[in-house]
C-alpha positions, 0 to 999 in steps of 0.5 A: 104320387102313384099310379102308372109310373108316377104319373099319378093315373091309377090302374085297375082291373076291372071284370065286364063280364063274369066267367060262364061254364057255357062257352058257347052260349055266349060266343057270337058268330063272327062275320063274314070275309071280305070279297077278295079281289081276284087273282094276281095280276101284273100291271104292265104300263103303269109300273114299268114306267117307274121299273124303267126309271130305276134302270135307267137310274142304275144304269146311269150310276153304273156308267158314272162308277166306271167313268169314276174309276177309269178317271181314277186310274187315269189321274193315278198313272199320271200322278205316277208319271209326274212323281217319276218325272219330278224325282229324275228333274230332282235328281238331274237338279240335284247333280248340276248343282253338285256339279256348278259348286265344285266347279264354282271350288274349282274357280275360287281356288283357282282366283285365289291361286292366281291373287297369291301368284298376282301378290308375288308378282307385285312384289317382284316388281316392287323390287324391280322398280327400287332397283331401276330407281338405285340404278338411275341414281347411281346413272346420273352420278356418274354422268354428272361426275363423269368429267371429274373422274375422267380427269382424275382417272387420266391424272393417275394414270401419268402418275403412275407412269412417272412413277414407274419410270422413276422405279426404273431409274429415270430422273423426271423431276425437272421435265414438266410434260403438260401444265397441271390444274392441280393441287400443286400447280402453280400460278404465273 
């Protein structure tokens, strides 16, 4: 390989035409220019055309940059707006609910208050009811033992009243006042 960067081409120089001391015998005259054109003039109707659809273009990107960015600003004031207005609601959230949990503390505390006071109360009647059941109890013994004491109550007093008699010195052993259904009665 070798040649012009390893493509295997060899170059050289080669010289066409040997160096002269007459220069000017060998140089040929070189032709003439072309015909130039004339002078410069503006084409008027055929590059308007193109000039005026680049300002209408430009135009119309100017007139959509200022729609974008008074769009823009508008869609900022009012995302501002609604984050103003979401954090008040989150605010005045934020406070009713601080507000319904202490009421809600307030409530339970009052329920439990009132279950404590509703026990105690179950209890006194608990009571109450015990004690109405002993009374009526203790109601109907005496009802139905009321002509027995009677009896026994009316005994006693005569007893005591013989007694004190006898204390005061009468003698009442031999006098019977009223027949005796007693221990000692006796039987005709």
């Amino acid at each position: 390989l070798g040649g012009i960067a390893g493509t295997g081409i060899g170059a050289s120089f080669v010289q066409i035409r040997a160096h002269s001391q007459d220069a000017s015998a060998d140089k040929v005259a070189p032709p003439p220019l072309p015909e130039a054109f004339g002078p410069y003039q503006k084409k008027s109707e055929e590059g308007n055309g193109v000039i005026q659809m680049i300002d209408l273009l430009v135009a119309d990107l100017d007139k959509e940059m200022q729609e974008a960015e008074v769009s823009e600003k508008d869609s900022q004031a009012d995302y501002e707006k609604m984050m103003e207005d979401a954090s008040t609601k989150r605010a005045a959230d934020s406070k009713v609910i601080t507000e319904k949990a202490s009421a809600k503390a307030s409530t339970e505390e009052e329920l439990q208050a009132e279950k404590e006071k509703m026990a105690g109360t179950a209890k006194e009647h608990m009571a109450t009811l015990e004690f109405i059941s002993a009374l009526h109890g203790e109601c109907d013994w005496l009802v139905q033992y009321h002509e027995a004491r009677k009896e026994a109550r009316t005994s006693e007093i005569e007893s005591l009243v013989n007694a004190k008699a006898v204390l005061s010195g009468a003698d009442y052993a031999l006098v019977q006042t009223a027949r005796s259904k007693g221990f000692m009665a006796r039987s005709q």
